[in-house]
C-alpha positions as CSV (number, residue, x, y, z in Angstrom):
1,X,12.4,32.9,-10.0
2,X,13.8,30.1,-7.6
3,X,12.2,29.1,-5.0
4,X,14.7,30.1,-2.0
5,X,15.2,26.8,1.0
6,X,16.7,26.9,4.2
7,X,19.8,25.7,3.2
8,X,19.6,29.3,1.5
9,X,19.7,30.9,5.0
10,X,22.3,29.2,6.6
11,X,25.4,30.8,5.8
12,X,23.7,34.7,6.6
13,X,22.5,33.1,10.1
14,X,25.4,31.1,11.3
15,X,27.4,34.6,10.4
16,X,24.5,36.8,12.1
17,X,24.6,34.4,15.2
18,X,28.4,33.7,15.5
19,X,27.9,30.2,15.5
20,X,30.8,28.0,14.7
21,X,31.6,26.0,11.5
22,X,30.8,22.5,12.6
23,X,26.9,23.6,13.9
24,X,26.7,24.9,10.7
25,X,27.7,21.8,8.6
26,X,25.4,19.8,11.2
27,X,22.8,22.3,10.3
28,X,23.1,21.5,6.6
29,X,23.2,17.7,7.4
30,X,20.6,18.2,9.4
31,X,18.5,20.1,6.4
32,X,19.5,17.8,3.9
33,X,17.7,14.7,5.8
34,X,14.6,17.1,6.4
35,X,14.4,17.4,2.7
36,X,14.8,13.7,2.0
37,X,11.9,13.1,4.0
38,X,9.9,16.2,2.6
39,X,9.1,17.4,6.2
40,X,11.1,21.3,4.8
41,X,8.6,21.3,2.4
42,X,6.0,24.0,2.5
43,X,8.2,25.5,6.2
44,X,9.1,29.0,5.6
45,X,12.8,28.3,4.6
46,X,14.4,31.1,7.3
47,X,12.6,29.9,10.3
48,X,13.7,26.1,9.3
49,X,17.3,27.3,8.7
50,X,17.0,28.7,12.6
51,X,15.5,25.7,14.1
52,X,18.0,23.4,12.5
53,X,20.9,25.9,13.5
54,X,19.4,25.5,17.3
55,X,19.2,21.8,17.3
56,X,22.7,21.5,15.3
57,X,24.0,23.9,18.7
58,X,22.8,21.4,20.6
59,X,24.0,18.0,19.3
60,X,27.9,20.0,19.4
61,X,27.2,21.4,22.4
62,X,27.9,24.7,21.8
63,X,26.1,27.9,23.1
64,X,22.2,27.8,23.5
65,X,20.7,30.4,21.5
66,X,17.0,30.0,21.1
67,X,15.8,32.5,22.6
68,X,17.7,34.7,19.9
69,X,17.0,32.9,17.1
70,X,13.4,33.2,17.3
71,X,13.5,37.2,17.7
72,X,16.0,37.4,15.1
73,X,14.3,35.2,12.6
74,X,10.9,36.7,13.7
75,X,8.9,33.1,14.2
76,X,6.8,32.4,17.2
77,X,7.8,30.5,20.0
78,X,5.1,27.7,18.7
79,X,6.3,27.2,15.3
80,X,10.0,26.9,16.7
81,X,8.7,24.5,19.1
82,X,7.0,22.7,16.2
83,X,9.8,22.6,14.0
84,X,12.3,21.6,16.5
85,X,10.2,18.8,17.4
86,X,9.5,17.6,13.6
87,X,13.7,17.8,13.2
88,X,14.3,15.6,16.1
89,X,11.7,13.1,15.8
90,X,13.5,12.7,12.2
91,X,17.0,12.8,13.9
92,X,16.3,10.1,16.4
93,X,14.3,7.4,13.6
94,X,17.5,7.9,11.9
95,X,19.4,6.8,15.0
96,X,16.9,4.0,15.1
97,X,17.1,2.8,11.5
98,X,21.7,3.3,11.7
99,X,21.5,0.6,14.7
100,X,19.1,-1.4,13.1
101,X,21.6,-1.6,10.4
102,X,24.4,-2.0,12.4
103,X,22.8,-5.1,14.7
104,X,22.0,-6.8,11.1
105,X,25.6,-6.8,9.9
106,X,26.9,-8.3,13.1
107,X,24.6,-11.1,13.4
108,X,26.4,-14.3,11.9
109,X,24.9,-16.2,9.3
């Protein structure tokens, strides 16, 4: 039997929570790096799904909705917290290492 990810969850939650079709592609981006880096592995895939949803609302400004995707989900307010934290520590060293990049290619030789 496969083993079911968050990218799994996405599609049911951004319907469930009205969200719009860009957070959900930044959600999948979003998971997609997590996975890379192995910090999805072992999460409970639903509650990851929701956290990245959240953070993807935020980055494309659209509506706030943690509140409700932790009693929808049925995670505690902790391992949201947790999660959301893990997913944008990742988000911002990969800020970090893109301008890294960027500053080495403009430096003449």
């Amino acid at each position: 039997m496969p083993v079911a990810t968050p990218m799994d969850y996405v599609s049911s939650l951004a319907s469930e929570l009205k969200i719009s079709g860009e957070t959900e592609a930044k959600t999948l981006e979003i998971l997609n790096s997590a996975y890379v880096v192995g910090i999805a592995s072992g999460r409970e895939p639903r509650g990851m799904a929701a956290t990245a949803i959240c953070l993807a609302e935020k980055i494309t400004n659209d509506r706030d909705i943690s509140k409700e995707v932790i009693s929808k989900v049925g995670i505690t307010k902790f391992t949201f917290d947790h999660r959301y934290k893990d997913l944008e520590d990742l988000l911002s060293k990969q800020k970090s290492t893109e301008k890294t990049k960027a500053a080495v290619k403009v430096q003449p030789a």
